[in-house]
ROTOR-146912 format. One record per residue (C-alpha): residue in three letters; z, y negated, x negated. Coordinates in steps of 0.25 Angstrom, whole numbers. Layout:
% ROTOR-146912
<type=Ala&c3=Z&c2=Y&c1=X>
...
% end
This chain:
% ROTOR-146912
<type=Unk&c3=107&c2=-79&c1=-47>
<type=Unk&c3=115&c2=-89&c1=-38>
<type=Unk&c3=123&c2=-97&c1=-48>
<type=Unk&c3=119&c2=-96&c1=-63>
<type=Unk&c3=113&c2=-107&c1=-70>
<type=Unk&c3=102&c2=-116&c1=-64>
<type=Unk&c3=100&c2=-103&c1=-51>
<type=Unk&c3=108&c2=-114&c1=-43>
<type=Unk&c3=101&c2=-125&c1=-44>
<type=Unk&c3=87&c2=-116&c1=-39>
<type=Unk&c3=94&c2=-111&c1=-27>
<type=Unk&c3=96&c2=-125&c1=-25>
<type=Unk&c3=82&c2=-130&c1=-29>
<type=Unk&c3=77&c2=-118&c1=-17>
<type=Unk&c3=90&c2=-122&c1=-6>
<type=Unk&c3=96&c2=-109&c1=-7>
<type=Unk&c3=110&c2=-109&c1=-4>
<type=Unk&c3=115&c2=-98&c1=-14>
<type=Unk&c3=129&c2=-97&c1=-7>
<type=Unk&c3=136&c2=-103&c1=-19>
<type=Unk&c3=149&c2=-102&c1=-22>
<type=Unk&c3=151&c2=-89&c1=-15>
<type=Unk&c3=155&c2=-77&c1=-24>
<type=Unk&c3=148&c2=-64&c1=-24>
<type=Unk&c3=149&c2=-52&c1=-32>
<type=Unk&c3=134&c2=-50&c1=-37>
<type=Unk&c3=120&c2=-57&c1=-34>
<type=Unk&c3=117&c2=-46&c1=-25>
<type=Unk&c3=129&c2=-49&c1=-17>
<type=Unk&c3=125&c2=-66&c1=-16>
<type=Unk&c3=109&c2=-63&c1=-14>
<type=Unk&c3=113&c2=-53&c1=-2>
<type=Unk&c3=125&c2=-64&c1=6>
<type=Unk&c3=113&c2=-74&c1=3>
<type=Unk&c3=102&c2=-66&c1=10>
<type=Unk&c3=112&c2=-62&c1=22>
<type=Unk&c3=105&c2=-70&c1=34>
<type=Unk&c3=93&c2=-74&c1=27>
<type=Unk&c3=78&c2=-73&c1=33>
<type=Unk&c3=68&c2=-67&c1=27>
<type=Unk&c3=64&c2=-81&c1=21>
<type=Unk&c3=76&c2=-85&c1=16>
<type=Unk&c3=78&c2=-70&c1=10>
<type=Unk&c3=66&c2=-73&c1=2>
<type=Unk&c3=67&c2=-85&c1=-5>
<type=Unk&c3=80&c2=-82&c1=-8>
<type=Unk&c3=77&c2=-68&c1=-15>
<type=Unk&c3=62&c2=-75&c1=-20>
<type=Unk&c3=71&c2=-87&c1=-26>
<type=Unk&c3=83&c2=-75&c1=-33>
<type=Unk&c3=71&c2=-68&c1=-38>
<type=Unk&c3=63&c2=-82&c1=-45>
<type=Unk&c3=77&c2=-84&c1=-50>
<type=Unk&c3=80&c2=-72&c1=-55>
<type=Unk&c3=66&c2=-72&c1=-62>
<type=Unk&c3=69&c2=-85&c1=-69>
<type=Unk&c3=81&c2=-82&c1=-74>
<type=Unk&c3=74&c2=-70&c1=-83>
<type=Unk&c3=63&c2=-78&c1=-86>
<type=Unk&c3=75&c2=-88&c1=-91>
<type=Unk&c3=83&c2=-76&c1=-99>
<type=Unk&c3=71&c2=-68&c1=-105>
<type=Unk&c3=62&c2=-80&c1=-107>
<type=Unk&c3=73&c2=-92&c1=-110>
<type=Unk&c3=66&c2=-101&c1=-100>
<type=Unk&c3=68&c2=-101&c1=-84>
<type=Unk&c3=60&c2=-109&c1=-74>
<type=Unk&c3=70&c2=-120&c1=-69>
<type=Unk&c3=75&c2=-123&c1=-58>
<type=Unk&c3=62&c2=-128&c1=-51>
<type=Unk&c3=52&c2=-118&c1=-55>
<type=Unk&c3=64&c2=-106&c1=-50>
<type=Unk&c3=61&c2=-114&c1=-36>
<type=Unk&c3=48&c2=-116&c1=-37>
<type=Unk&c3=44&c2=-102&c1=-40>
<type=Unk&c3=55&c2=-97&c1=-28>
<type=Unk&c3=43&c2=-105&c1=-20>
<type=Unk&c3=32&c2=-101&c1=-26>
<type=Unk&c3=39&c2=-87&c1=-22>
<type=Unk&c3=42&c2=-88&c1=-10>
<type=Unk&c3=26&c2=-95&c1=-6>
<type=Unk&c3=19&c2=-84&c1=-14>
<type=Unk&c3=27&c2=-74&c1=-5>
<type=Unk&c3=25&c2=-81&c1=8>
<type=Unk&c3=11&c2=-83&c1=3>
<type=Unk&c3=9&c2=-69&c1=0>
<type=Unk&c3=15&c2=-64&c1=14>
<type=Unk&c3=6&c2=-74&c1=22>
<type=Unk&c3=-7&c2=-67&c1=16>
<type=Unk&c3=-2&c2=-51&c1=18>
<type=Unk&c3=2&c2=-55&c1=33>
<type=Unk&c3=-12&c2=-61&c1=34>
<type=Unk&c3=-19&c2=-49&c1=28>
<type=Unk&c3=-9&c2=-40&c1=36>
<type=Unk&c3=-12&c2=-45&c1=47>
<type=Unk&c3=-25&c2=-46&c1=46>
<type=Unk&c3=-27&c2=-33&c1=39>
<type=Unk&c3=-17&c2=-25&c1=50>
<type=Unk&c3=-28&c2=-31&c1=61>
<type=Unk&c3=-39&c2=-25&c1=56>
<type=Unk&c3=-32&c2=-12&c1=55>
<type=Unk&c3=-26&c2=-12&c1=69>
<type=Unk&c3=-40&c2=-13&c1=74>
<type=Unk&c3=-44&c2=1&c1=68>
<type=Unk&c3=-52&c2=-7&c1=58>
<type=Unk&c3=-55&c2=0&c1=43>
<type=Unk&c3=-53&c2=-12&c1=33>
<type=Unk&c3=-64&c2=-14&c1=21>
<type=Unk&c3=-57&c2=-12&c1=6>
<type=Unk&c3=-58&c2=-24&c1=-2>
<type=Unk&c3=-69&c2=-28&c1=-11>
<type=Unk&c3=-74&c2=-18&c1=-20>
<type=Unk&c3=-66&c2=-7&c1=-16>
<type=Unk&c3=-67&c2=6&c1=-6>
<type=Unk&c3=-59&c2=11&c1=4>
<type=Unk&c3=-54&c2=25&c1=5>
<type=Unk&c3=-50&c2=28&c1=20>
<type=Unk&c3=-44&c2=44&c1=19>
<type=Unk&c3=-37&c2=52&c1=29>
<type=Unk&c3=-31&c2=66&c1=30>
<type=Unk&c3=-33&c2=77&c1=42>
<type=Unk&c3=-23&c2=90&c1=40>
<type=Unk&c3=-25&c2=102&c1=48>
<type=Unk&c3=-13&c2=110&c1=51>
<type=Unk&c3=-18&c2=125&c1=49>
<type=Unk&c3=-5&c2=130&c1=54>
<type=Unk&c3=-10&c2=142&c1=64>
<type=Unk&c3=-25&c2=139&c1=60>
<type=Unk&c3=-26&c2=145&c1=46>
<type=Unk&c3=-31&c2=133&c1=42>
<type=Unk&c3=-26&c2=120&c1=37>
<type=Unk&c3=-32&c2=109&c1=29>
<type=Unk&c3=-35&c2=95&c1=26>
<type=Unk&c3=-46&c2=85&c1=25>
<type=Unk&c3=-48&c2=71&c1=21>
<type=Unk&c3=-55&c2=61&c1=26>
<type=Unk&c3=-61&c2=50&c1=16>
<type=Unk&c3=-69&c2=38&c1=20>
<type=Unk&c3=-72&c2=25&c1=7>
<type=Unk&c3=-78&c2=12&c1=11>
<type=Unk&c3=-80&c2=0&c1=4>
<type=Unk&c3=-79&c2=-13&c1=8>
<type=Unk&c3=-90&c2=-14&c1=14>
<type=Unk&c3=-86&c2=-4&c1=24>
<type=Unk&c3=-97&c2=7&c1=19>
<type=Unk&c3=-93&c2=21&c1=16>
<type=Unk&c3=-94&c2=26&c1=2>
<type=Unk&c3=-89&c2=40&c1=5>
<type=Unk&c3=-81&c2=49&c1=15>
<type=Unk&c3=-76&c2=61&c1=14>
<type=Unk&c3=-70&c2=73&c1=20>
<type=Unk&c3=-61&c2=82&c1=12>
<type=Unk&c3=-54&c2=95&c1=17>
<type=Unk&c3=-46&c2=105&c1=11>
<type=Unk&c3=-37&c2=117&c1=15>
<type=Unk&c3=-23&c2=114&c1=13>
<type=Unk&c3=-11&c2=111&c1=20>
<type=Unk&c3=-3&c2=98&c1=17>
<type=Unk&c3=5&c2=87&c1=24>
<type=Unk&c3=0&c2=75&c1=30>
<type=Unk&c3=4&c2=66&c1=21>
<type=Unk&c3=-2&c2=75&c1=7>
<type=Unk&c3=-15&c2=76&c1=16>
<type=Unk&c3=-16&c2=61&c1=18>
<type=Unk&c3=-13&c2=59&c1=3>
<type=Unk&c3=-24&c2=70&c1=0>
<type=Unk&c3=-33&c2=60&c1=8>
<type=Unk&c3=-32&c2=48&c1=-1>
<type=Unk&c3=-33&c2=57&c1=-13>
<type=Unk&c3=-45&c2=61&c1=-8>
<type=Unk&c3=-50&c2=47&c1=-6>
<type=Unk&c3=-46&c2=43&c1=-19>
<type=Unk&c3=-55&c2=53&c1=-23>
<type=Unk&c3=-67&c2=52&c1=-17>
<type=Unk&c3=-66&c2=35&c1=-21>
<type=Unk&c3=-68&c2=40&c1=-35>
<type=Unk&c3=-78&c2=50&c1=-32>
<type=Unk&c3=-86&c2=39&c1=-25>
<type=Unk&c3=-81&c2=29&c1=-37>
<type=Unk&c3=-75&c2=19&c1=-31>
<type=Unk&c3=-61&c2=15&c1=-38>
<type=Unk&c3=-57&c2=4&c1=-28>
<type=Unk&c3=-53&c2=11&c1=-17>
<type=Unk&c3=-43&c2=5&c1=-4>
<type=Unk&c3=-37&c2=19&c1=0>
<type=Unk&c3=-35&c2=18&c1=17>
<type=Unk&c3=-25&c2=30&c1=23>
<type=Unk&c3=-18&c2=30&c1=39>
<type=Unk&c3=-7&c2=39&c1=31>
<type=Unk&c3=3&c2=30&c1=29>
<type=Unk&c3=14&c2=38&c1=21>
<type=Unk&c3=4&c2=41&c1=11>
<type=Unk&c3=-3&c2=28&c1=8>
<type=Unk&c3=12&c2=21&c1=8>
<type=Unk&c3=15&c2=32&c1=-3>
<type=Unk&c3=6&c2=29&c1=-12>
<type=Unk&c3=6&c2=14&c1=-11>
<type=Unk&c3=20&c2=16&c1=-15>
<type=Unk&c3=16&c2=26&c1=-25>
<type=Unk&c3=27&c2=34&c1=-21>
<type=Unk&c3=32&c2=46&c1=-30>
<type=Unk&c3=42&c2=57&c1=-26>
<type=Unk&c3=40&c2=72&c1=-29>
<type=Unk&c3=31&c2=78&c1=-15>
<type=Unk&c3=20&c2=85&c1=-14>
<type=Unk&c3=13&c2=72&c1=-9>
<type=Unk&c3=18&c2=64&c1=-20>
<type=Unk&c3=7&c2=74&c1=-30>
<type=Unk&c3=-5&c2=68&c1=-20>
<type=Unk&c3=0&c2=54&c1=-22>
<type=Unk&c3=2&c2=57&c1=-36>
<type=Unk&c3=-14&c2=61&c1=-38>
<type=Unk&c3=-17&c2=47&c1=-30>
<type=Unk&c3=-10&c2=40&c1=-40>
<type=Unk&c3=-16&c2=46&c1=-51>
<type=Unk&c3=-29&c2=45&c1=-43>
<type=Unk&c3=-27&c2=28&c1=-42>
<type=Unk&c3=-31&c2=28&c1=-59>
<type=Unk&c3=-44&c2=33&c1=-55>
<type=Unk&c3=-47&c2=19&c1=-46>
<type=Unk&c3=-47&c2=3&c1=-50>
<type=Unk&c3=-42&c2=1&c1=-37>
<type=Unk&c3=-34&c2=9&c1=-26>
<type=Unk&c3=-24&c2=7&c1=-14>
<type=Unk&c3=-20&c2=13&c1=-3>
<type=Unk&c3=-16&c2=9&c1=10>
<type=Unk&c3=-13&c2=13&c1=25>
<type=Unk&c3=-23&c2=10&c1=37>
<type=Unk&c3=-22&c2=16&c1=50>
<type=Unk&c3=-29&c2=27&c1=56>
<type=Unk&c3=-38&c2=21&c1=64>
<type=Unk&c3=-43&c2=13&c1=52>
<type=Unk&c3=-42&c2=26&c1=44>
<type=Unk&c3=-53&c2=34&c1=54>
<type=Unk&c3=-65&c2=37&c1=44>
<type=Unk&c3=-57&c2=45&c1=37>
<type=Unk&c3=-49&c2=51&c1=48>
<type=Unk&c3=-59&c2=56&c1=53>
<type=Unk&c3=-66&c2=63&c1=39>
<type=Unk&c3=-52&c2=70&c1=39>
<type=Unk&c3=-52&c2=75&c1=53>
<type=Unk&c3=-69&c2=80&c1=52>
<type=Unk&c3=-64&c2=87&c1=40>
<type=Unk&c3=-54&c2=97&c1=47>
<type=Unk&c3=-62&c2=97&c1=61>
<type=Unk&c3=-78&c2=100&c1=55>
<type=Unk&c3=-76&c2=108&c1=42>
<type=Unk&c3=-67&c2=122&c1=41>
<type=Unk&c3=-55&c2=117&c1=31>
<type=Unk&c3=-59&c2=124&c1=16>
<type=Unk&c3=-55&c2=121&c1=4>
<type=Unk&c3=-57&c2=109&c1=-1>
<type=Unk&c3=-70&c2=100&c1=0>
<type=Unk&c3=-74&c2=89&c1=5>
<type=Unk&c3=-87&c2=82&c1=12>
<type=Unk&c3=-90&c2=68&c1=10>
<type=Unk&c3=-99&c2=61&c1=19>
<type=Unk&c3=-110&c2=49&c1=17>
<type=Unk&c3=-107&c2=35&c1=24>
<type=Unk&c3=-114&c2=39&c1=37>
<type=Unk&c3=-107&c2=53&c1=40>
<type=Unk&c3=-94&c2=45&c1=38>
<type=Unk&c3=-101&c2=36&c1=50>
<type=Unk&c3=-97&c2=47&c1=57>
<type=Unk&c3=-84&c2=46&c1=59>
<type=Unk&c3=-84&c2=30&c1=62>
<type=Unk&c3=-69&c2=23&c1=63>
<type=Unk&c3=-64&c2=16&c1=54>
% end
């Protein structure tokens, strides 16, 4: 990595000074003293310009021809453009995108695709002898018109998190009931939408939810899911809290309302 071969000559061709001459036990130990009092700049194009070379060098051992001195430090470049690139454009969209949310401002999905905002409202039945949950659901296209909303409930008691989990389940249901298989999935719970961006796997009782939701994913063409705060989430906040205020929790059922009853409950 630092003195085999032509490896010199490209750390020369990119004005790296590879501490040469200095003995260390393993490439971990050289690439960790070189890194020690680099910026975050410097850090990258040194890691970017081990990583092109490491790439060449298999493409030398399994295809018995590398790049060259040049092309190695041309892709380092291209590397490093295509990342700074690409960061330019997410802090743009970030920015732009974390403006629209801090005003309280639902966001349209993209082109062709429907929006599935879900929420949860758990009542503690502790001293009531009753307990339950409902759901709120709300789609919207890009357009910003309603395609459905719904109200579920169900007698049951569970945590937070496995009711917020429920929620989206729900939703995901209800966009195939309504066939639409490209859905933008929008919940204010946090934990639970960075779960199952992860797609995490571990042996709780919530994993058996997130488990149906993975399965549930080979029913659509498109499907993601992602975090919006609670005042863009407000639709369906407020489906979730009607269902435990108006309706005695039963087993259960669900109500589903046109396009204007979901008027009703305005927000975003």
């Amino acid at each position: 990595m630092r003195d085999c071969g032509g490896v010199g000559e490209i750390w020369d061709e990119l004005g790296v000074e590879r501490m040469e001459g200095v003995g260390f036990g393993t490439t971990r130990d050289w690439a960790e003293e070189m890194i020690k009092g680099m910026g975050m700049r410097e850090c990258t194009e040194f890691m970017t310009s081990c990583w092109a070379i490491w790439e060449d060098r298999n493409i030398l051992v399994f295809e018995g021809e590398g790049g060259g001195i040049v092309r190695v430090a041309r892709r380092v470049r291209e590397l490093l453009w295509e990342m700074q690139m690409s960061a330019s454009q997410c802090a743009d969209r970030g920015g732009q995108e974390k403006g629209r949310r801090e005003e309280g401002v639902w966001t349209k999905p993209k082109q062709g695709s429907v929006k599935v905002n879900v929420d949860a409202a758990v009542l503690d039945g502790i001293g009531r002898n009753r307990s339950g949950v409902a759901w709120g659901c709300v789609g919207r296209d890009e357009n910003g018109r309603v395609r459905w909303c719904t109200v579920t409930q169900q007698r049951s008691e569970m945590s937070v998190a496995m009711a917020e989990a429920m929620g989206i389940w729900h939703g995901m249901h209800e966009a195939i009931r309504n066939e639409q298989l490209n859905i933008e999935v929008e919940s204010d719970c946090a934990v639970v939408v960075e779960a199952l961006q992860r797609k995490t796997s571990d042996m709780s009782d919530l994993q058996l939810v997130y488990d149906d939701i993975y399965l549930l994913c080979n029913s659509f063409h498109s499907v993601c899911f992602s975090f919006t705060r609670r005042k863009n989430n407000m639709v369906a906040h407020k489906l979730a809290h009607f269902g435990l205020r108006t309706v005695d929790i039963g087993p259960t059922c669900a109500v589903r309302f046109d396009s204007v009853g979901c008027c009703l409950f305005g927000g975003s």
